[in-house]
Structure formats: structure tokens, C-alpha cells
ZARO-985013 format. One line per 5 residues: number of its first residue (from 0); their letters; for each residue x, y, z of N, C-alpha, C. Coordinates in nm, 2 decimals, decimal comma. Atoms other than C-alpha are relative to their C-alpha. Layout:
residues N
NUM	A	X Y Z X Y Z X Y Z; ...
This chain:
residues 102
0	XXXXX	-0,06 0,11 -0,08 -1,74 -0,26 -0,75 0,08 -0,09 -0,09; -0,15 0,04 0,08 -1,57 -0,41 -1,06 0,10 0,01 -0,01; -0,20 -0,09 0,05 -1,29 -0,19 -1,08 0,05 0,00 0,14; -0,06 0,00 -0,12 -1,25 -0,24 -0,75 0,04 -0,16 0,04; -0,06 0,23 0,05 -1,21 -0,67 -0,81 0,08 0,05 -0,07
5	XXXXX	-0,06 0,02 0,07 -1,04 -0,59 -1,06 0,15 0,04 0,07; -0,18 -0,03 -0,05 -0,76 -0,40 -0,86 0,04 -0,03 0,15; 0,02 0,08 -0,15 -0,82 -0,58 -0,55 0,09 -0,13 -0,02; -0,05 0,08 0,02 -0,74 -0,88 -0,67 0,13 -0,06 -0,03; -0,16 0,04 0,04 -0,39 -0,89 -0,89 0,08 0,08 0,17
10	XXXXX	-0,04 -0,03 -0,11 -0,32 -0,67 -0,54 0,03 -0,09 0,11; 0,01 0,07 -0,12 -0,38 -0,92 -0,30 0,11 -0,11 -0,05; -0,04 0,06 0,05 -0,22 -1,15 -0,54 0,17 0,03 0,01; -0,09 -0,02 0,01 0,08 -0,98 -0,56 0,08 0,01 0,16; -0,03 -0,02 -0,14 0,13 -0,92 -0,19 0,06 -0,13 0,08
15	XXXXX	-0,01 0,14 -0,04 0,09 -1,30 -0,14 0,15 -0,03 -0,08; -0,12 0,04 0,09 0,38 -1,33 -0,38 0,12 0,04 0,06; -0,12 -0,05 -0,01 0,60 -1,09 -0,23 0,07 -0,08 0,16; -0,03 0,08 -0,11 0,56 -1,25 0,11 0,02 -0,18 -0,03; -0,06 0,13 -0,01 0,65 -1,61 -0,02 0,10 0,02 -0,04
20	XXXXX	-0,16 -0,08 0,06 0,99 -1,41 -0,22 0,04 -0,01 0,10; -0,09 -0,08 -0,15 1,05 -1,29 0,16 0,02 -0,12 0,06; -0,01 0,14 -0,10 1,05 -1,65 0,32 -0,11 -0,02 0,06; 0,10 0,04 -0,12 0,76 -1,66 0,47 -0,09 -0,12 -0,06; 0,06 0,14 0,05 0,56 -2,01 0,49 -0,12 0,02 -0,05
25	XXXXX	0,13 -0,05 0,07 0,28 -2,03 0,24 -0,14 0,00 0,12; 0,12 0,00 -0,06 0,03 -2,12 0,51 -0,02 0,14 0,13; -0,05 -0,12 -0,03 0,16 -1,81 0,70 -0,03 0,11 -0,04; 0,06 -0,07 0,04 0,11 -1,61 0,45 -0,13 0,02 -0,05; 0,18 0,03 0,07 -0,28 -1,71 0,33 0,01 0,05 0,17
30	XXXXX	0,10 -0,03 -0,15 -0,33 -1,61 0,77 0,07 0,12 -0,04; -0,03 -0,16 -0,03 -0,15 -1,26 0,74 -0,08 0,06 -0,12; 0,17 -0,02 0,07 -0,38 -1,21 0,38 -0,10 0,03 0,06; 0,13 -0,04 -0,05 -0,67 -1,25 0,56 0,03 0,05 0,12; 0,04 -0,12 -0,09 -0,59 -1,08 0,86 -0,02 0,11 -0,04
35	XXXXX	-0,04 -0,11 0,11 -0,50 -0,77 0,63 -0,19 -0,01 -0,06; 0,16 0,00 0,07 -0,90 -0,86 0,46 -0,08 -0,02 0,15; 0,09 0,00 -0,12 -1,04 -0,89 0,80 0,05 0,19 0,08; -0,01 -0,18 -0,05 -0,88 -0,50 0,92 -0,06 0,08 -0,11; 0,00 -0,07 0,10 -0,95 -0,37 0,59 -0,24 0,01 -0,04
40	XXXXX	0,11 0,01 0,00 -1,33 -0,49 0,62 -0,07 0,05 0,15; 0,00 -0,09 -0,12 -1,30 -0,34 0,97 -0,03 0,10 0,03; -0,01 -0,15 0,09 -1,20 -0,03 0,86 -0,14 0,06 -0,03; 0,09 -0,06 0,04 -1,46 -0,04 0,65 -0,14 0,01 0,09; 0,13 0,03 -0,07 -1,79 -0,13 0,90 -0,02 0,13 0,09
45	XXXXX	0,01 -0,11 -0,05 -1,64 0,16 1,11 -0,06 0,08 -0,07; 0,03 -0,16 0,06 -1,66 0,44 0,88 -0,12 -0,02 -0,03; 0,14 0,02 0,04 -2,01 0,30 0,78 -0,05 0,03 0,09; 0,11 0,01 -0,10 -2,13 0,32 1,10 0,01 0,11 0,08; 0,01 -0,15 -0,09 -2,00 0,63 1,24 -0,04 0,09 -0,14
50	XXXXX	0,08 -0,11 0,11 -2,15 0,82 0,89 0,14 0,14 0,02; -0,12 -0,17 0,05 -2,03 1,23 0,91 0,10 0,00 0,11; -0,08 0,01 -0,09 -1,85 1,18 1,19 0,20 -0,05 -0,08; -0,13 0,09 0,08 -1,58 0,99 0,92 0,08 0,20 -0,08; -0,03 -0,14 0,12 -1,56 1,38 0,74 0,12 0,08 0,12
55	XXXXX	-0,08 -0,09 -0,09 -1,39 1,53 1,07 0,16 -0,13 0,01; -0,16 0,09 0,00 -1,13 1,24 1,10 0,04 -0,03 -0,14; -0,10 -0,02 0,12 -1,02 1,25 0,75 0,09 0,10 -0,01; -0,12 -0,07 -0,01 -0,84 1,52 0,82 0,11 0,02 0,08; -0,10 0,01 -0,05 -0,66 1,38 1,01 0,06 -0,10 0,00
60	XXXXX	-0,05 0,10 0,06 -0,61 1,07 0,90 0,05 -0,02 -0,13; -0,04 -0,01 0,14 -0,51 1,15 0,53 0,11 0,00 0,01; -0,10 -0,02 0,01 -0,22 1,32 0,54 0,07 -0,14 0,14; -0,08 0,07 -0,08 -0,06 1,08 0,83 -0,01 -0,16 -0,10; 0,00 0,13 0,06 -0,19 0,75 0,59 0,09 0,04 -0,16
65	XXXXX	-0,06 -0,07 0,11 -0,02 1,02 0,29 0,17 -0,04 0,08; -0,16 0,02 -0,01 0,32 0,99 0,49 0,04 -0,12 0,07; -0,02 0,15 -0,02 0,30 0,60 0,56 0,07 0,02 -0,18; -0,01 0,05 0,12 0,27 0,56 0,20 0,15 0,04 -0,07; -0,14 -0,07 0,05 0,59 0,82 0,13 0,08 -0,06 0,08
70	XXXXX	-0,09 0,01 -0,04 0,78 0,69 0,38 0,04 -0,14 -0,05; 0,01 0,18 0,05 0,75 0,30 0,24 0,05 0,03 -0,10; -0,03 0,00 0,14 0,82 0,45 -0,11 0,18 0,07 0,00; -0,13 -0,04 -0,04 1,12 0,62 0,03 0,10 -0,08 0,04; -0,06 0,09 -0,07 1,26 0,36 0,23 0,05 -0,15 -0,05
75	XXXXX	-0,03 0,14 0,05 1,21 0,05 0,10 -0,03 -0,02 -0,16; 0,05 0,03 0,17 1,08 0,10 -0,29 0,09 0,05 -0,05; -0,11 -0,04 0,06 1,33 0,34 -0,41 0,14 -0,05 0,01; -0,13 0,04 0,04 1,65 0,17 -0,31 0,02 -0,14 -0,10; 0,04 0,11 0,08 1,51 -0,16 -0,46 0,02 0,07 -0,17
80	XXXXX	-0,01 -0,03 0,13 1,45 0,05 -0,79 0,10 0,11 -0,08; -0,11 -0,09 0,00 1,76 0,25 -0,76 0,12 -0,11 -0,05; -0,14 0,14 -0,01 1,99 -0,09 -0,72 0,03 -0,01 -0,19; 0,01 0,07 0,11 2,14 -0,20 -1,06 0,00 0,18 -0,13; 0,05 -0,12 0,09 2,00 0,19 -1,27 0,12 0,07 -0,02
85	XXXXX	-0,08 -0,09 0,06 2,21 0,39 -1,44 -0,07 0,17 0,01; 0,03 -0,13 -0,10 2,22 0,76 -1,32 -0,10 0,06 -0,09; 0,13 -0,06 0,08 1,96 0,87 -1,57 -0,11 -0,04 0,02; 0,14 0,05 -0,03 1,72 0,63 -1,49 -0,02 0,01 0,15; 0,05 -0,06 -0,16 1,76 0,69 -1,12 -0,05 0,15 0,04
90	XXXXX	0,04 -0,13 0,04 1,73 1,06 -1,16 -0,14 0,00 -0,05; 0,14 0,00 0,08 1,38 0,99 -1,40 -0,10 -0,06 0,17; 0,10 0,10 -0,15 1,28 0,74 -1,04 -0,05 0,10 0,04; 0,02 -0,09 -0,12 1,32 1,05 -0,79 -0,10 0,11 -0,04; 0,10 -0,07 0,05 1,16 1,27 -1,01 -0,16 -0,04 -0,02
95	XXXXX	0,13 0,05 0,04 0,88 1,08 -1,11 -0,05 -0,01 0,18; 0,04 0,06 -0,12 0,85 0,99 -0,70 -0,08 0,14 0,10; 0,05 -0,17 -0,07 0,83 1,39 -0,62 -0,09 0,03 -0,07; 0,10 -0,03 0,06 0,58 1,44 -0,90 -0,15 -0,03 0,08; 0,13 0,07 -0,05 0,36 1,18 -0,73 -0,02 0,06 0,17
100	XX	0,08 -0,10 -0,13 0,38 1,34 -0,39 -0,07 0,16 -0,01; 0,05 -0,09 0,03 0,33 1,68 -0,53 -0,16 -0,01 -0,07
């Protein structure tokens, strides 16, 4: 459960950050935070409480929460770290971005 503060935290931290970059009003962003900590403790009460039942919907919920995560890294992360790169370092991005889906 430390290592899970540990990467919880600069996480949450960072999130708050990107949403005050984007415009949004600090007290705005501390209520979308915690709604985001109130689904995510959600989340978790469910899968607690439905036990093996959680083993049969993992397979179906992985890969579909697998191609959220690619489609956000496609969409919105790589043109951000594309902007500005010189074609070698954009080349090392895509690569590195297919490694991580593979």
C-alpha cells in the first residue's frame, strides 16, 4: 500500500496541475479530483464485493480499458510530444509507443 501512495499521489498531483494549465477554476478542479477518488473507490467496493465474478469480466474489460489508454496516447499525448522534435526523436516516440502496446 506504499507504493501505491507513493504513485497515487505525485498522480493525483499532477492531474490537478494539468487541469489548472487547461483553464479550469481551482475550486473546479479539487470537485472533479474527488469525483475521479470517489469512482475509483467505487470501482473498487464493486469488484470487492462481487469476488470471482470480477475474473469473468476482466476479460472483457481489459482489453477495452487497454484501448482507452492507446487511444489517449495516440490522440492527444503523441502530437503534444511530437510538436517542436526533430525526426529522430519523433521516430524513437512511435517506436517506443508500439513497444509499449506490444
Amino acid at each position: 500500500s506504499l507504493t501505491i501512495l507513493l504513485h497515487e499521489v505525485p498522480h493525483e498531483i499532477g492531474d490537478f496541475a494539468i487541469l489548472i494549465q487547461s483553464g479550469v477554476p481551482r475550486n473546479k478542479a479539487i470537485a472533479l479530483q474527488a469525483l475521479t477518488a470517489v469512482g475509483a473507490l467505487t470501482g473498487c467496493v464493486v469488484s470487492l464485493l462481487l469476488g470471482g465474478a470480477t475474473e469473468a469480466a476482466a476479460s472483457l474489460t481489459l482489453p477495452f480499458t487497454a484501448g482507452g489508454f492507446i487511444y489517449i496516447a495516440t490522440v492527444s499525448v503523441i502530437p503534444e510530444l511530437l510538436e517542436g522534435a526533430t525526426f529522430k526523436q519523433s521516430v524513437m516516440e512511435v517506436i517506443a509507443l508500439l513497444m509499449g502496446v506490444a
